[in-house]
N, CA, C and O atoms as CSV, one atom per row, in Angstrom:
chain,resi,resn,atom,element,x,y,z
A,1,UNK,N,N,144.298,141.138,72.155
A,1,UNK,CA,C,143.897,141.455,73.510
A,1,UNK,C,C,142.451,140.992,73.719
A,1,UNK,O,O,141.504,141.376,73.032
A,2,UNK,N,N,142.368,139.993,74.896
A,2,UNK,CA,C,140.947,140.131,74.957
A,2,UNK,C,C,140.117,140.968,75.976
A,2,UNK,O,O,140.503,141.273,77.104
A,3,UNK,N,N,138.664,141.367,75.297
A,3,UNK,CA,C,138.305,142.078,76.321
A,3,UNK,C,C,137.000,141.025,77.356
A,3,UNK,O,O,136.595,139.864,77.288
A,4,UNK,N,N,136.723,142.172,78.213
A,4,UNK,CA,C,136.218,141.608,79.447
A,4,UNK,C,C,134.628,141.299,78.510
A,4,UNK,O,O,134.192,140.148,78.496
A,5,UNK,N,N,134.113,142.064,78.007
A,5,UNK,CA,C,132.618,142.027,77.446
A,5,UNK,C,C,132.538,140.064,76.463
A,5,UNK,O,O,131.622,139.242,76.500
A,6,UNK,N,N,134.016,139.978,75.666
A,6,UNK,CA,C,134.448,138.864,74.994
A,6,UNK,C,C,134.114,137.493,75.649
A,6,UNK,O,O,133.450,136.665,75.026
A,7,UNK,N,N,134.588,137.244,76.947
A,7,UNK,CA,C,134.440,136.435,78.037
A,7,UNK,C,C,132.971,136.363,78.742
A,7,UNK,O,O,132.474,135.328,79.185
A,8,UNK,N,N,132.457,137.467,78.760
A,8,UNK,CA,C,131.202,137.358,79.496
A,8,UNK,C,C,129.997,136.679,77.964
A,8,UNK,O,O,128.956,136.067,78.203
A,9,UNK,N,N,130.432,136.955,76.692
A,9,UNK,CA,C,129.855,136.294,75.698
A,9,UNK,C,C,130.454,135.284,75.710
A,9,UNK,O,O,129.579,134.735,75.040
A,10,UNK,N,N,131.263,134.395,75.878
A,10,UNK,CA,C,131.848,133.268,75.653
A,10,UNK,C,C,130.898,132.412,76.977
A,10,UNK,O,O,130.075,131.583,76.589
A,11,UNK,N,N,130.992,132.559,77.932
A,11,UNK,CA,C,130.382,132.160,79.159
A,11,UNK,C,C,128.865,132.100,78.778
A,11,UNK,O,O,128.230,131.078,79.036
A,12,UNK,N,N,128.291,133.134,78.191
A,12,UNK,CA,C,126.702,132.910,77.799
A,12,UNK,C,C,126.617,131.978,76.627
A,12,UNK,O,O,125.496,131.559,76.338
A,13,UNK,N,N,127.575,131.622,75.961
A,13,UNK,CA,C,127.227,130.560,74.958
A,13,UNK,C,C,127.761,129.247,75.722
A,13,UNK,O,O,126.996,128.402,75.259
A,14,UNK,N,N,128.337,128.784,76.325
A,14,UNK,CA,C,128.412,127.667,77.537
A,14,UNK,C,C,127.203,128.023,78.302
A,14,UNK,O,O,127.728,127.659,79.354
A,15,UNK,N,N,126.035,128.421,78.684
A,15,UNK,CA,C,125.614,128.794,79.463
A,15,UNK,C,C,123.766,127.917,78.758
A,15,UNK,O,O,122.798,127.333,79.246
A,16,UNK,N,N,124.270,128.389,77.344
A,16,UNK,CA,C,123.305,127.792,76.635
A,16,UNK,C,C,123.703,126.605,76.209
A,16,UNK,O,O,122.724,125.950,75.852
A,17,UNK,N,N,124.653,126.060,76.091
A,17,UNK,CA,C,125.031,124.331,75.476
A,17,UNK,C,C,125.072,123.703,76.591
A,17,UNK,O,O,125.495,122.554,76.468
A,18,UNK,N,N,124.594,124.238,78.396
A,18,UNK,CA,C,124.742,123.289,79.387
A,18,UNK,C,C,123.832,122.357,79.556
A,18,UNK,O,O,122.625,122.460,79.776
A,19,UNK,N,N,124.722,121.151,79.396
A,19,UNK,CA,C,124.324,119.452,79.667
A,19,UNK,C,C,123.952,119.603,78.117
A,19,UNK,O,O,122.762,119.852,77.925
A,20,UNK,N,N,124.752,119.497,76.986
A,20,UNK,CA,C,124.610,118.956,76.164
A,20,UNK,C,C,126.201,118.456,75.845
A,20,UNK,O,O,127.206,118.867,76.424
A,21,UNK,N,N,126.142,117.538,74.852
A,21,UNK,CA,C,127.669,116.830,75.185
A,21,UNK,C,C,128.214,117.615,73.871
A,21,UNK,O,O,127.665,117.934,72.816
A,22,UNK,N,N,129.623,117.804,74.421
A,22,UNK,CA,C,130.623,118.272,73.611
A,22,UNK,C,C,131.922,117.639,73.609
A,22,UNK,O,O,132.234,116.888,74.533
A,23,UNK,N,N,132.681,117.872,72.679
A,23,UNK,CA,C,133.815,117.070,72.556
A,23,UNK,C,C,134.951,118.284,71.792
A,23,UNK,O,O,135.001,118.816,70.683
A,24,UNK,N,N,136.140,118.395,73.599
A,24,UNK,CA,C,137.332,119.334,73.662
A,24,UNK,C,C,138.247,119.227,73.179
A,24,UNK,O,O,138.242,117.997,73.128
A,25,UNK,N,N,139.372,119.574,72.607
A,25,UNK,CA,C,140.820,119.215,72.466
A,25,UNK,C,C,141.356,119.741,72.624
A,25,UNK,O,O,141.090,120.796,72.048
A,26,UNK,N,N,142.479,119.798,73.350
A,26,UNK,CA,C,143.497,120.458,73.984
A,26,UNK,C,C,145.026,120.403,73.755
A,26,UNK,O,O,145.014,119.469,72.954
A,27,UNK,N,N,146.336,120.725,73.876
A,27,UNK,CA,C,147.326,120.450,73.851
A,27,UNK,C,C,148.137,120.104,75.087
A,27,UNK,O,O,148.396,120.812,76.060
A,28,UNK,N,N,148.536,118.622,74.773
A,28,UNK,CA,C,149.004,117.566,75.862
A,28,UNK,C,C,150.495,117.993,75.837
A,28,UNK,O,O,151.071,117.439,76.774
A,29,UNK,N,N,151.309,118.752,75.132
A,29,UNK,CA,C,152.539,118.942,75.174
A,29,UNK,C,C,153.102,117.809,74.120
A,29,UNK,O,O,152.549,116.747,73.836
A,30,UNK,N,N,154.528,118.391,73.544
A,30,UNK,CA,C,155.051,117.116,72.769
A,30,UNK,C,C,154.216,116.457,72.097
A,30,UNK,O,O,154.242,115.227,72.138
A,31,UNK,N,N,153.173,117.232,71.234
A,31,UNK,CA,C,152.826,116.822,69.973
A,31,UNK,C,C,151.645,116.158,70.852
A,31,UNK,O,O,151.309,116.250,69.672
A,32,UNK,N,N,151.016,115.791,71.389
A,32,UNK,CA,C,150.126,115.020,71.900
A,32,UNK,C,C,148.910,116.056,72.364
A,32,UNK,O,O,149.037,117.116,72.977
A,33,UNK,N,N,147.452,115.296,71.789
A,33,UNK,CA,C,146.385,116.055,71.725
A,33,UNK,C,C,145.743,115.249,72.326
A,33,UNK,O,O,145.568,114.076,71.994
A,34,UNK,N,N,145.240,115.905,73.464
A,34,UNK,CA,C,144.028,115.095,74.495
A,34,UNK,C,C,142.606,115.773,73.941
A,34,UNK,O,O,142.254,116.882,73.537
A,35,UNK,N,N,141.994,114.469,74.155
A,35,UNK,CA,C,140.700,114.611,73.509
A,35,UNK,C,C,139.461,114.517,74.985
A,35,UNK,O,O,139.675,113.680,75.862
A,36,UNK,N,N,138.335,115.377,75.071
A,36,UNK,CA,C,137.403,115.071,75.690
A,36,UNK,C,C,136.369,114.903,75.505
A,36,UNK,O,O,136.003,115.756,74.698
A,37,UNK,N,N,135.303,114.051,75.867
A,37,UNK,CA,C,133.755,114.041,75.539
A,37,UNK,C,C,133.258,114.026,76.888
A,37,UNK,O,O,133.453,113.146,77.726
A,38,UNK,N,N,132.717,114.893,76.994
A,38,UNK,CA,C,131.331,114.780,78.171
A,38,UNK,C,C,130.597,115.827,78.013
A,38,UNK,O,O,130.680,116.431,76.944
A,39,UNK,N,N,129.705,116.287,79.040
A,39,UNK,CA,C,128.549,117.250,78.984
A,39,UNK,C,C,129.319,118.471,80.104
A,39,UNK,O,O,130.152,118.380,81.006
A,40,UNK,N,N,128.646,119.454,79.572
A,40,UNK,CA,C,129.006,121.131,80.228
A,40,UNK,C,C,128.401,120.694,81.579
A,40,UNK,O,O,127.548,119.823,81.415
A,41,UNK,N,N,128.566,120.992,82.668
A,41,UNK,CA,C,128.347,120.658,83.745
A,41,UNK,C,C,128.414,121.980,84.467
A,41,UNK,O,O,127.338,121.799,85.037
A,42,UNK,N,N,128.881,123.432,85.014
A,42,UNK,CA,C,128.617,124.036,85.529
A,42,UNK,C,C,129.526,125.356,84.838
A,42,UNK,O,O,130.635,125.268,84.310
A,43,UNK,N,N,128.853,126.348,84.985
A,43,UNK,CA,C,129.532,127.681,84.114
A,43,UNK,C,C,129.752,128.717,85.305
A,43,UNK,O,O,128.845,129.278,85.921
A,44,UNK,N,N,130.975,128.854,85.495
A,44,UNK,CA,C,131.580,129.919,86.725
A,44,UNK,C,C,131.374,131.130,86.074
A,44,UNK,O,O,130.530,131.181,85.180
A,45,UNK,N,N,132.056,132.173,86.405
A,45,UNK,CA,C,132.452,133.591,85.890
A,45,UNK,C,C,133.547,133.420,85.380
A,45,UNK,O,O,133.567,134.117,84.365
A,46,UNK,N,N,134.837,132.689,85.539
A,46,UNK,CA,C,136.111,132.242,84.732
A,46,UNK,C,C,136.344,131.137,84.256
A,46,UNK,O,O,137.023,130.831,83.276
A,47,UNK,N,N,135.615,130.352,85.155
A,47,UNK,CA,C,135.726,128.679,84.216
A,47,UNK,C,C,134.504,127.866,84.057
A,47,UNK,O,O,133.485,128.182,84.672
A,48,UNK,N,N,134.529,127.019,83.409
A,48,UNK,CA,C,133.269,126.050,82.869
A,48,UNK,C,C,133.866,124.480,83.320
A,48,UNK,O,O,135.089,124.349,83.364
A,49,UNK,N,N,133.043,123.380,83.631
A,49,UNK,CA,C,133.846,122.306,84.350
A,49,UNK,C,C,132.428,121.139,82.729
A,49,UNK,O,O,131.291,121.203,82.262
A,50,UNK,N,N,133.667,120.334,82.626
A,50,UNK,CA,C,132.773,119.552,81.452
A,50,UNK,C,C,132.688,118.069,82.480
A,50,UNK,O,O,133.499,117.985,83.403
A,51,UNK,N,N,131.973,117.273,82.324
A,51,UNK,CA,C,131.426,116.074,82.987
A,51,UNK,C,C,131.965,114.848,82.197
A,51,UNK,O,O,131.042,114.221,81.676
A,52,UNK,N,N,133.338,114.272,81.936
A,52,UNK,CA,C,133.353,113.015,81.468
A,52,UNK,C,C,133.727,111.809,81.764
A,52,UNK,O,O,134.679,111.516,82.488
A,53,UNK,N,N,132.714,110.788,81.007
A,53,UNK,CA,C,132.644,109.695,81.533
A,53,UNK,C,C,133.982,108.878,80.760
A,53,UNK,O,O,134.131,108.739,79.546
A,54,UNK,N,N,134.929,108.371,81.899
A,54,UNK,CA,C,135.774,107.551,81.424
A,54,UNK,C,C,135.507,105.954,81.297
A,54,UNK,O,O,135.862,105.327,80.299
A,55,UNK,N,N,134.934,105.434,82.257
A,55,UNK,CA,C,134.495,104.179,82.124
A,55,UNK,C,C,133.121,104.093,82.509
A,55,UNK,O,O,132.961,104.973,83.356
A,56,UNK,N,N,131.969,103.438,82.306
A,56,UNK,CA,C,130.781,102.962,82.107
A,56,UNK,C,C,130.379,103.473,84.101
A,56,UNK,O,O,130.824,102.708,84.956
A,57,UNK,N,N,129.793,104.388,84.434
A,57,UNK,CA,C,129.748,104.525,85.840
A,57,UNK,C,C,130.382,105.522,86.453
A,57,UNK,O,O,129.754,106.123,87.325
A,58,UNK,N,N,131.627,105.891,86.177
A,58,UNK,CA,C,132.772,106.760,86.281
A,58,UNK,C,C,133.389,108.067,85.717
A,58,UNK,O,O,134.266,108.194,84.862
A,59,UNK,N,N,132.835,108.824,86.282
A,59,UNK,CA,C,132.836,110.394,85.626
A,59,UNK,C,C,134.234,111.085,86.207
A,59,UNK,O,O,134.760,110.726,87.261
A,60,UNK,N,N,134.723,112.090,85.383
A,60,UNK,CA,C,135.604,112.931,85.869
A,60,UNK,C,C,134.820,114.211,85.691
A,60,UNK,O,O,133.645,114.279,85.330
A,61,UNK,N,N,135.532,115.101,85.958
A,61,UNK,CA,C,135.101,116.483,86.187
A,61,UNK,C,C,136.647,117.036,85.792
A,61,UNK,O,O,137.707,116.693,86.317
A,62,UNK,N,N,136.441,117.972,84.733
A,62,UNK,CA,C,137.556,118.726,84.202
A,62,UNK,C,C,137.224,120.171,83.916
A,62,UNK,O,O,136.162,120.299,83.307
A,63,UNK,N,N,137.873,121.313,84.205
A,63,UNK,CA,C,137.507,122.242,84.030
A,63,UNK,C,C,138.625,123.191,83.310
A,63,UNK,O,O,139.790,123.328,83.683
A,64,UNK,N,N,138.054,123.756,82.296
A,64,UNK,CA,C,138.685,124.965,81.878
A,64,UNK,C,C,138.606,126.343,81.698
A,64,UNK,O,O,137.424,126.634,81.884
A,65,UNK,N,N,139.085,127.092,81.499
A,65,UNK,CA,C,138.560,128.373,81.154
A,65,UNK,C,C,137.902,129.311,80.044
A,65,UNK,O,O,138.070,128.759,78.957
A,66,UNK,N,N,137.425,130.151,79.943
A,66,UNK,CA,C,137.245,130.426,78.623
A,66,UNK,C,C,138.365,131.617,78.069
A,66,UNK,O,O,138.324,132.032,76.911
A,67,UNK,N,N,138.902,131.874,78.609
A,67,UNK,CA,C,140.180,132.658,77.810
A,67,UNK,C,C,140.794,131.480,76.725
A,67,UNK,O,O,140.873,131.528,75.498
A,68,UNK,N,N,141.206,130.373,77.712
A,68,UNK,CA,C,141.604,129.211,76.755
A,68,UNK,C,C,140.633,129.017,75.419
A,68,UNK,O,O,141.113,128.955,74.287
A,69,UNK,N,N,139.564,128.951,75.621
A,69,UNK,CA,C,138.671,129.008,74.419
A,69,UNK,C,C,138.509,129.732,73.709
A,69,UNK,O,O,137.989,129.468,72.625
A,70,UNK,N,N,138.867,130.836,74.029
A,70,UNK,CA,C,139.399,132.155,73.223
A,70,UNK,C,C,139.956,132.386,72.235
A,70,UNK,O,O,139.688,132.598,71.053
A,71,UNK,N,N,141.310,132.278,73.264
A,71,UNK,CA,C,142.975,131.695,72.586
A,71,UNK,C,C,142.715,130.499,71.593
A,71,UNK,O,O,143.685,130.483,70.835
A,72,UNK,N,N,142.061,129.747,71.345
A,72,UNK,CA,C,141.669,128.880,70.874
A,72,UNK,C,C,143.290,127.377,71.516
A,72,UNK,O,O,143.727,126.357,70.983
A,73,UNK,N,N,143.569,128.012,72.652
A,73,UNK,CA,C,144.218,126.654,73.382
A,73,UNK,C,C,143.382,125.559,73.371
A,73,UNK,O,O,143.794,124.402,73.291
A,74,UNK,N,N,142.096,125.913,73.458
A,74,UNK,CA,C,141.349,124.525,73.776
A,74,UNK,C,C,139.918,124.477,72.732
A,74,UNK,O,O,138.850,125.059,72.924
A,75,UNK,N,N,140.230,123.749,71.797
A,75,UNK,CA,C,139.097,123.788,70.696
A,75,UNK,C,C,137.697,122.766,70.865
A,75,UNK,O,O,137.755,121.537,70.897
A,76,UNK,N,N,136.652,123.447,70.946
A,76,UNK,CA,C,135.460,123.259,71.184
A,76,UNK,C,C,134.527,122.523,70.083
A,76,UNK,O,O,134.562,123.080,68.985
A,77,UNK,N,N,133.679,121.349,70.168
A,77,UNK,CA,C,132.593,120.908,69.323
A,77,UNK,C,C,131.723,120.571,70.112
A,77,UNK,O,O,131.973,120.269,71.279
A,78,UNK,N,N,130.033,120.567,69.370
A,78,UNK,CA,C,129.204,120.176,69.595
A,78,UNK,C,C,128.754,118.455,69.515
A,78,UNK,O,O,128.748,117.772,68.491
A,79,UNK,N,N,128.593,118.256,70.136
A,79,UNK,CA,C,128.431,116.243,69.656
A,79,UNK,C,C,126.728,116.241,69.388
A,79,UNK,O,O,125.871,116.368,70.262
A,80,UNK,N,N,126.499,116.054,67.881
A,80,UNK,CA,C,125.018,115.753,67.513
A,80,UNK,C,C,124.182,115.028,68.317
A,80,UNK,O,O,124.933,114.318,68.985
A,81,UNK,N,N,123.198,114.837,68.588
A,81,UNK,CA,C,122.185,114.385,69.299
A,81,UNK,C,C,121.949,113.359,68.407
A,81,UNK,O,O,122.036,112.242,68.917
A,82,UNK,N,N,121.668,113.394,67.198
A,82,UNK,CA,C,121.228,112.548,66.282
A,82,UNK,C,C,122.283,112.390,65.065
A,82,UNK,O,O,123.017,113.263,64.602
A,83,UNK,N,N,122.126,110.675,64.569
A,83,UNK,CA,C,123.063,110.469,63.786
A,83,UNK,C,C,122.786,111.835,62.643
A,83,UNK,O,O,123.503,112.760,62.260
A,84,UNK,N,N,121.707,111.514,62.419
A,84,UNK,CA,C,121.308,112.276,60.633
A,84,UNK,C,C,121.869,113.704,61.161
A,84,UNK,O,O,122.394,114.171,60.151
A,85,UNK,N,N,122.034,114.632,62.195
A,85,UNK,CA,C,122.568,115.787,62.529
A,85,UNK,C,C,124.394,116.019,62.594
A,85,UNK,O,O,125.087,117.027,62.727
A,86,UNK,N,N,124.731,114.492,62.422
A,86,UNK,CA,C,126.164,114.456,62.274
A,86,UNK,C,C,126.461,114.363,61.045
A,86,UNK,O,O,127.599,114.725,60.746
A,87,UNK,N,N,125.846,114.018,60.295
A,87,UNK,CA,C,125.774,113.869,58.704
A,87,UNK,C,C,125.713,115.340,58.030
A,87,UNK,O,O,126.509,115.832,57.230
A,88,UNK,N,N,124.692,115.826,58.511
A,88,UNK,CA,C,124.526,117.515,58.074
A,88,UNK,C,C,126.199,118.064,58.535
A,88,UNK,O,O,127.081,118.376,57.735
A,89,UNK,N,N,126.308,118.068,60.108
A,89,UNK,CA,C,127.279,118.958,59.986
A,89,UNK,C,C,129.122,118.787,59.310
A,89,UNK,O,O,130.026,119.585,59.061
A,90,UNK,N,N,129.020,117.912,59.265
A,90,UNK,CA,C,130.020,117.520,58.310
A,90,UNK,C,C,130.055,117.688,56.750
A,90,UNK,O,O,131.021,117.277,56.106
């Protein structure tokens, strides 16, 4: 069960990674895993909308919730700033 206090901490840690880039994954159905990279772009009270760029110029806007992030439906990473910081976290 989740509780309400759970969500309002989930939302304050999106709240602190906004506009830094992260990279989502989700379940596409039938075995298929959609992948996202862009930056946190705005944090609601139920959903968070991530900013990604599909082609060079061309942004989408996708939004999910954080129950999903919860549930762990939709699994969350940080994308290093720096190579040598991708090295550490691995």
């Amino acid at each position: 069960m989740i509780i309400s206090s759970d969500i309002e901490l989930c939302r304050k840690k999106f709240e602190e990674i906004k506009g830094r880039r992260v990279v989502l994954k989700t379940n596409g159905g039938r075995k298929r895993i959609i992948t996202y990279v862009g930056e946190v772009d705005y944090c609601y009270p139920n959903v968070f909308t991530v900013k990604c760029e599909r082609n060079p110029g061309e942004f989408t806007i996708v939004s999910f919730s954080y129950v999903d992030v919860l549930t762990r439906t939709v699994r969350v990473g940080l994308v290093a700033d720096h190579p040598a910081e991708a090295m550490e976290a691995v």
